[in-house]
N, C-alpha and C positions, 0 to 999 in steps of 0.2 A: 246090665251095665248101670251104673251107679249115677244117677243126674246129676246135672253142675252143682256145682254151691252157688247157694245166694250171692249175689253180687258180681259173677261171673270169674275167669279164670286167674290165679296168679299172674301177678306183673310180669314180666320176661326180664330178668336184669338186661342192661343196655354193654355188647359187647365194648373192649377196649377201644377199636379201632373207629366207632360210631362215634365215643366220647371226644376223639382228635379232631374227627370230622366238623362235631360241632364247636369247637372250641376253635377251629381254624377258621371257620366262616362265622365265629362273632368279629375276631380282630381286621377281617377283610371291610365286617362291615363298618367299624372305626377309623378304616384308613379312609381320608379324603381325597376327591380326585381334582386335580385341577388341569386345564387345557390350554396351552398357550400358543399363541405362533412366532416363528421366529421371527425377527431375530429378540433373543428374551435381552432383555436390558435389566439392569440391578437392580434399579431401583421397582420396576413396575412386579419384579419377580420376587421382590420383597414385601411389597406389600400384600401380594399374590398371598403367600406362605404365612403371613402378620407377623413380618418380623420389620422392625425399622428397619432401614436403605445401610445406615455405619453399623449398624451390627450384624447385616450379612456381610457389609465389606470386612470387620472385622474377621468373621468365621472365612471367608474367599483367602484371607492373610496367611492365618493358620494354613488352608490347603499349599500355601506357596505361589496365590494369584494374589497381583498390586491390581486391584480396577477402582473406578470412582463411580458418582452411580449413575453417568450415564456412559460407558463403557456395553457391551454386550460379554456374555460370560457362555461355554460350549453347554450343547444340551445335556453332553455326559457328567457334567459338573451339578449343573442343575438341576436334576435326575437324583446326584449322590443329596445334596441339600435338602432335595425338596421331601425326600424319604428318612434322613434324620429327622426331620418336626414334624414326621409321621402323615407326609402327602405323595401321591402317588404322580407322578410329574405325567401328562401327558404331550405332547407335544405336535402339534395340527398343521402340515405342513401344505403349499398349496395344490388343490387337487385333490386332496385324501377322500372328499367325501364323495366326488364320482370313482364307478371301477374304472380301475386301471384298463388303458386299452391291452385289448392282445399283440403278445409280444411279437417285434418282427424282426429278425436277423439281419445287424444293421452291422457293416463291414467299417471298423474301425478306420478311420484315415490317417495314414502319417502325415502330418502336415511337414517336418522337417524333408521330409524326402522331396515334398511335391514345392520346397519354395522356389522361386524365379528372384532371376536378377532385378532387384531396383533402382529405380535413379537415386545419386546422392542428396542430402537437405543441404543446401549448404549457407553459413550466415554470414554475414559481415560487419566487420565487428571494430570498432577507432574509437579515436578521440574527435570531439565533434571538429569540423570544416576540415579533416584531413582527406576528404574524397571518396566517402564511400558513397555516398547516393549518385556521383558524378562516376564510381566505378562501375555501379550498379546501370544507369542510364547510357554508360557506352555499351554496356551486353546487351538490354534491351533494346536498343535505339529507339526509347523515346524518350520526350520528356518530363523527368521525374522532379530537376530539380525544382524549375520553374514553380512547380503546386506550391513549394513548401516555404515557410515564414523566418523570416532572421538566418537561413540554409543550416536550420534544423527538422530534420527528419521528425515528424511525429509521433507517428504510427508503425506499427509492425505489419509489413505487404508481404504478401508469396507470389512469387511470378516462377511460373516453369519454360526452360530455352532448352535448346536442339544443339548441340554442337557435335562436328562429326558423328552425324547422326544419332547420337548420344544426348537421353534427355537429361537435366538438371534443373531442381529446382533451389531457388534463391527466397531466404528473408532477407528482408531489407529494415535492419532495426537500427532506431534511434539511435543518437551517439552522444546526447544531453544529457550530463548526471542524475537529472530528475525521471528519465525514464530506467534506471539500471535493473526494477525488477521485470519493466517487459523484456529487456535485453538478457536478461538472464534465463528468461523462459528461451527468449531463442535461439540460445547456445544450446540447451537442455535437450531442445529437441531437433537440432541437429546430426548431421554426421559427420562435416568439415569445416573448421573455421575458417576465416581467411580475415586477418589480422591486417588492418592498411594503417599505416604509419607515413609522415608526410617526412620527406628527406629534408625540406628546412628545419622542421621544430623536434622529429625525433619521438622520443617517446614521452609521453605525456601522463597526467594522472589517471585521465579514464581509459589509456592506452592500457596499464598497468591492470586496472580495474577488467577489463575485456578479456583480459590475455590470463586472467586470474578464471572468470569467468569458464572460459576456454579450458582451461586447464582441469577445473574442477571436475566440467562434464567429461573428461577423456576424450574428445575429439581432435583429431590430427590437424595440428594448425600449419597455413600456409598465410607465410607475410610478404604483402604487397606493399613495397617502398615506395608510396606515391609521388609526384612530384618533382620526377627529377631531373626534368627541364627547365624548373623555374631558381629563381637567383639564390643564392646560400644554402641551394641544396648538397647535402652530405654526407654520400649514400656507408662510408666506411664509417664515420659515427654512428647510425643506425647499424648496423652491424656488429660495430662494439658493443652497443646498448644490449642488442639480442643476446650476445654473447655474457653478459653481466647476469643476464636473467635465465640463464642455461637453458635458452633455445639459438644455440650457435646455427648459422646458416651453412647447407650447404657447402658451400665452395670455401669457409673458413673450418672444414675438419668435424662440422656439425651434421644435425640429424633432421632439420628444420628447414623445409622448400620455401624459399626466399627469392622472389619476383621481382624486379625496379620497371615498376612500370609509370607511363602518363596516363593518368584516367581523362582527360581532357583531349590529348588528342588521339589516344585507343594506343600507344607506342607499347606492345608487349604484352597487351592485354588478352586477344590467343594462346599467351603460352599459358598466362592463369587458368583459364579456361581446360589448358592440356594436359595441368598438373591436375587440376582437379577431377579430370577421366581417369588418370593413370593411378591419382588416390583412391579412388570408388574403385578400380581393379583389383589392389590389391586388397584394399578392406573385402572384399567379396560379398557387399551388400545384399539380400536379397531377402525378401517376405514372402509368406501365403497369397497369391491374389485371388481368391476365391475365397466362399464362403461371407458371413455379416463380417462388415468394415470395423474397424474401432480406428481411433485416432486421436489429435489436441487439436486442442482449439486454438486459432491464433492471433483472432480480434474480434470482440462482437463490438456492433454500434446500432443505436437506432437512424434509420433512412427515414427521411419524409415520402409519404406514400408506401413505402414497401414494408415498414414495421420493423422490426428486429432484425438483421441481417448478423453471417457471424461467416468469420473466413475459416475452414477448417483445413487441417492436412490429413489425409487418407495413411495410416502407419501400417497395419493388416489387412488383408481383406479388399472387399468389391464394393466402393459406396456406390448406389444406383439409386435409381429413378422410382417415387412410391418408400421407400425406406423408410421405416418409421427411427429417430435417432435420441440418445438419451445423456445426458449430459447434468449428473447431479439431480437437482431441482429443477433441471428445465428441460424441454424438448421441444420435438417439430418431427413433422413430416416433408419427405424432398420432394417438393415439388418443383421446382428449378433448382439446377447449376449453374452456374456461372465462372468459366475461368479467368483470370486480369484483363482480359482482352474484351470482355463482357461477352462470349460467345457462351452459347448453351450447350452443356456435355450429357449425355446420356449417362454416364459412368465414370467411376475415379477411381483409378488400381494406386497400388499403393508407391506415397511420393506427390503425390499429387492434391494440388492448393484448389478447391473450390468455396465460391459464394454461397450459402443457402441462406434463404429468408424462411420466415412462420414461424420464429423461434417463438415460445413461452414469456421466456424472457433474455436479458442478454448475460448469457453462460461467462463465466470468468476464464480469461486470457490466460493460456497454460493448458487449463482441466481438458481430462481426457471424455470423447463419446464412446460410443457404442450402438452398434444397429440392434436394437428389438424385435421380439416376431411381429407385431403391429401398433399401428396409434396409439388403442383402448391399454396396452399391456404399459407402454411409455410412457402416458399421461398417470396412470395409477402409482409405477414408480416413480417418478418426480414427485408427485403430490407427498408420496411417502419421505422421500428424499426429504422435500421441505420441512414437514412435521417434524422430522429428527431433527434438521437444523436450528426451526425454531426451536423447537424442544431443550437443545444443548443450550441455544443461549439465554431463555429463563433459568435455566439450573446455575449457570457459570454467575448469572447476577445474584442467586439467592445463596449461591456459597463464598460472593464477595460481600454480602452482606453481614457487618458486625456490630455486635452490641457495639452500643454506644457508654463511652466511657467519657471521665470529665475532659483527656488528654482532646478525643476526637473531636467531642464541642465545642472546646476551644479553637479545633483545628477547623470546622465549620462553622463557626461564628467569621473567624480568619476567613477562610475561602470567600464569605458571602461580600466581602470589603474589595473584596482584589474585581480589578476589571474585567469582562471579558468581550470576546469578539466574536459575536457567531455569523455561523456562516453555512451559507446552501451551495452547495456545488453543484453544476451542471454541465457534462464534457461531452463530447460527440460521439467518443468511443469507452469504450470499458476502459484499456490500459492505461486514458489517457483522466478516466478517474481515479484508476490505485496509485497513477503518479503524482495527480496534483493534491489527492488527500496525504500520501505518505510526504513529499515538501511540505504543506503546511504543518501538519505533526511535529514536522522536523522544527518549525520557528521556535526557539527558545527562550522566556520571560520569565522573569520573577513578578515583574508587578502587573504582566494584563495576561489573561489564559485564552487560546483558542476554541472555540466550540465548535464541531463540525454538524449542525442540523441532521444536512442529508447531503449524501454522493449519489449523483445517478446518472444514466447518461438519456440523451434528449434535450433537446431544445428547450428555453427557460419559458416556461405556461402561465399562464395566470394562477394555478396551483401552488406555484413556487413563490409568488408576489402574497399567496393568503398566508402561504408557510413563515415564509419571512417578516411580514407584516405581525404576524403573533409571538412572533418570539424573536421579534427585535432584532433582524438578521440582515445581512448583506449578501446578495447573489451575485455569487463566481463562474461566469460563464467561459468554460475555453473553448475555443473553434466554435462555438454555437451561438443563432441568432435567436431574439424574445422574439414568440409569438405575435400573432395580430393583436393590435388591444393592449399587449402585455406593459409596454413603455409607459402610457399615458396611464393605466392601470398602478404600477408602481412611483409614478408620481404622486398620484391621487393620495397614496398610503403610504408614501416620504420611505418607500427603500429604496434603496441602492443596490443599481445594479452594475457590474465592474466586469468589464471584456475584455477578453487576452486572448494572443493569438502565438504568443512566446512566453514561456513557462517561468522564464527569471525576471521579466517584467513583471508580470501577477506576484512573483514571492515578494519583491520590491515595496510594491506598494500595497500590499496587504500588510508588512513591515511598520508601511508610512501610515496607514490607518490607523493599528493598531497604537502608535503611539501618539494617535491625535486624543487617542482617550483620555490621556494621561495630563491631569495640570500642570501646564506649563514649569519648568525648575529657576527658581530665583536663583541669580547668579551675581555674586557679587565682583566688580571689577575696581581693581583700586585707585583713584587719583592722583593721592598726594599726601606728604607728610608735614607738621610743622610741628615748632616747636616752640614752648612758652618760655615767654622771655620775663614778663611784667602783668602784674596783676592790678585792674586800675576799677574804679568804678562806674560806672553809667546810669542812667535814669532810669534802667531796667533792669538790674541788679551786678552782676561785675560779668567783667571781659576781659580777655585773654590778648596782652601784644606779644605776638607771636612772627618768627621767621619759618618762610617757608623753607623746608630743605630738600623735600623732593616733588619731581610732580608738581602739580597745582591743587590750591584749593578752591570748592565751588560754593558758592550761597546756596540753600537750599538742597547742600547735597548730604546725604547720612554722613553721620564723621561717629568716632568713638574715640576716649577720652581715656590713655594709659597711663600707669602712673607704675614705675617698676615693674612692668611687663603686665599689671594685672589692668583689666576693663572696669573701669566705674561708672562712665557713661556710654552710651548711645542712643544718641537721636539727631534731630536734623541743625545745619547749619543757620541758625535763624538771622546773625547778623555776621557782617562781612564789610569791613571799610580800608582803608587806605588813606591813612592822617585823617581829618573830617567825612571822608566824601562816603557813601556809601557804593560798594563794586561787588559786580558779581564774578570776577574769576582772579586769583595773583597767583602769582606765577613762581617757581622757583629761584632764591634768594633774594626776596623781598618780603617785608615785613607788613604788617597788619593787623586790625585785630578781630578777633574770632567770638562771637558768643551760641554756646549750643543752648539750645531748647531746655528747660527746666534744670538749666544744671549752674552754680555757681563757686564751687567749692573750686575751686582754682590752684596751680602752687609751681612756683617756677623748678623750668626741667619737665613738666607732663610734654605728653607728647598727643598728637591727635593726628589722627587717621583720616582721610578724607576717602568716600568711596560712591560708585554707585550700584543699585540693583536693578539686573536687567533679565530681564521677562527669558527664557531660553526653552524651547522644544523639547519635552523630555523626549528621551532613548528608552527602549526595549529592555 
């Protein structure tokens, strides 16, 4: 057998299928991995990849997605994207990196099969003083209206009643223009309206307004003809009225249950009550009451001693006792119920108005919760919640930001002249801040601009005195009293702090403020006319004998000097006589003679103006 050669054996050529092998795991090792969690947002998923934020929006276009780049985009998309610029998208969802538990054969539930009848929501809905908080306080028999200021309703209440054995729950909302976005949340979340119209006055603007409201959400409206035992009531004009706005009543050939009742002395008030079982009948209301709650919110406020309180209504499900609840950015755990009556409930099936305290903070009037599997998981999504929020609103200010060009410097030179009026607000309740910052908003100027500091609700602190104190502000408190200290504290530091307890009051004189900014407008009032008769001269250069022809003329009052329509003087009347004497006023058709201040060019037929300037309040 013939020994190796030097250097050992020929190479082995490398078959085909080796050469693939390795050419497949260079490019695997080119491709880059990246790992995200949901939910991927544009922009973080752009920079992710190194592409700027507009020119994945750009590339998102082309696929036939509009987003902006704080939008979220699906992981299948992002996936296609992130493997065109040669990245391998991974995608880390929560949990992935413990093993999955073993699977256990879990009997899917119909939930439509297993729903149960509900009570109806029902709201009521006018034009303010036509009776609905007085309709509301005949169902419950207590006293509702007595709380309220100027017999405007404030706040948005839910009270739940019994009738023929039949429960129902009632909001009770505002019927003041300035409240129309809380009223509109509680038509929304409604399931019957009930529309009261007062038989003297009829239908009204916010009558219009509610019954629009109404309309919008699809909810079956029933109209209560208030009032119509009192004087110039005119139950067949309201009737017409309905009939004008194609909700004809009942008994005129229409489709719209129409009530004439007295909410004063209860006359007919039962039947409302009987249409509205016999409506829940037919709608054939009914929810899941089992399983986590979800629901809206329908007021949060800050309580002295109890912190954040927020009234919710129960929509699915079983709110109970221990619950951990989520609500956007904010949360709590239930550790009390409370229903109107201040009694403690174990549980809230669904339809049903409870109090909870321990909020975060106080959740916005409308939004919907949701039960969580516990505290730690709740508290994590809110926090997340918030980050996004805030999040959105850096982005939305740095996409409102524009080069500056000469037009906008001018328009900011402009802006820095004009006045403005800032201001802290501070309301007792959430709705009763989205309504007093959306009226001010509302205040319209050319010459002074509104600024809103801050909205928030709670009582006004010494916090709000340093707030305002630094930025030159006035604190708007409604329904809320200043802290200990807080009075003598905002003396100390000369702001202003302005209490309302009635909503058109505050818009008022926040009106009257604002134009106290404004320097006073000189307003000329006119006295008197004469006319030159003879041109004479005096020891102090020449004088005008002149007849008065209208009006009077005054010493020392502005006059101006025309001569064919055109002005060649003004200035003050410096002398004034009557044959020798010297006078301070003549009167019309009497002659005199006139000399104005540095003027002597005189010429018979001028005519002169006699006037004064008085100091006037400017306007808005």
């Amino acid at each position: 057998m013939a020994p190796p050669l030097p250097g050992g054996p020929p190479p082995v050529p490398k078959a085909k299928d080796d050469e693939e092998e390795t050419s497949q795991s260079k490019v695997e090792k080119e491709v880059q991995v990246i790992t995200l969690k949901p939910p991927i947002v544009v922009k973080e998923f752009a920079l992710s990849i190194g592409l700027k934020p507009f020119r994945l929006i750009s590339e998102l276009m082309e696929l036939g997605i509009f987003s902006s780049m704080n939008q979220v985009i699906e992981e299948e998309i992002a996936a296609k994207l992130a493997e065109r610029h040669g990245f391998l998208l991974e995608v880390k969802h929560r949990g992935e990196d413990k093993p999955p538990p073993p699977k256990k054969k879990v009997e899917k539930i119909d939930k439509a099969k297993l729903q149960e009848p509900r009570p109806p929501v029902v709201c009521i809905l006018g034009h303010v003083d036509h009776g609905k908080t007085t309709l509301l306080d005949y169902i419950r028999k207590s006293n509702v209206v007595g709380g309220e200021f100027g017999g405007i309703t404030q706040h948005i209440g839910a009270y739940q009643i019994a009738h023929d054995e039949k429960k129902m729950t009632f909001l009770d909302t505002p019927g003041h223009a300035a409240f129309s976005k809380m009223r509109e949340r509680g038509a929304f979340i409604t399931d019957i309206a009930i529309l009261v119209v007062a038989a003297d006055d009829g239908f009204m603007p916010q009558s219009d307004e509610a019954l629009k409201f109404a309309e919008d959400s699809g909810d079956p409206i029933i109209v209560a003809i208030n009032k119509i035992d009192t004087q110039g009531a005119n139950v067949d004009r309201v009737k017409t009225q309905m009939q004008e706005r194609q909700i004809a009543p009942e008994d005129w050939g229409g489709k719209t249950i129409c009530v004439e009742i007295s909410a004063l002395t209860g006359e007919n008030v039962e039947e409302v009550l009987e249409m509205i079982n016999l409506q829940a009948e037919i709608m054939e209301l009914k929810a899941y009451p089992k399983g986590p709650a979800s629901g809206a919110i329908i007021e949060s406020q800050m309580e002295v001693g109890r912190g954040t309180t927020a009234t919710v209504i129960v929509q699915q499900g079983l709110l109970k006792l221990g619950d951990a609840i989520l609500c956007g950015p904010h949360f709590a755990k239930v550790r009390t119920m409370l229903d109107e009556n201040g009694n403690k409930l174990d549980q809230a099936p669904p339809s049903t108005p409870v109090r909870i305290d321990g909020w975060s903070g106080t959740p916005d009037s409308g939004a919907t919760f949701e039960v969580v599997k516990n505290e730690k998981l709740a508290k994590r999504d809110a926090a997340e919640a918030d980050v996004q929020r805030r999040r959105g609103q850096v982005e939305v200010k740095e996409e409102e930001t524009k080069p500056a060009t000469l037009d906008t410097l001018f328009a900011a030179i402009e802006q820095t002249k004009k006045k403005v009026f800032k201001v802290v607000v501070k309301c007792d309740v959430h709705g009763s801040v989205e309504a007093v910052l959306g009226m001010l908003k509302g205040i319209e100027s050319s010459k002074v601009d509104l600024e809103v500091i801050s909205g928030e609700v709670g009582a006004i602190s010494k916090n709000d005195v340093d707030l305002a104190s630094t930025t030159n502000a006035t604190i708007i408190g409604f329904n809320v009293k200043p802290g200990s200290g807080v009075p003598a504290m905002a003396k100390h530091a000369g702001v202003t702090i302005m209490r309302f307890k009635i909503i058109y009051e505050m818009i008022d004189q926040v009106r009257e403020a604002m134009a106290d900014l404004l320097e006073p407008e000189l307003v000329e009032n006119k006295l008197g006319t004469a006319e030159v008769r003879q041109i004479f001269p005096i020891s102090r250069g020449m004088a005008a004998g002149c007849l008065v022809t209208s009006g009077h003329i005054k010493r020392d009052a502005w006059a101006r000097l025309l001569r064919k329509g055109e002005v060649l003087a003004e200035s003050r009347v410096s002398m004034l006589k009557r044959f020798k004497d010297d006078v301070t006023e003549v009167r019309t058709g009497y002659e005199c003679g006139i000399q104005l201040d540095n003027f002597n060019a005189y010429t018979e037929g001028d005519t002169i103006e006699c006037y004064e300037k008085e100091k006037k309040r400017a306007s808005l």
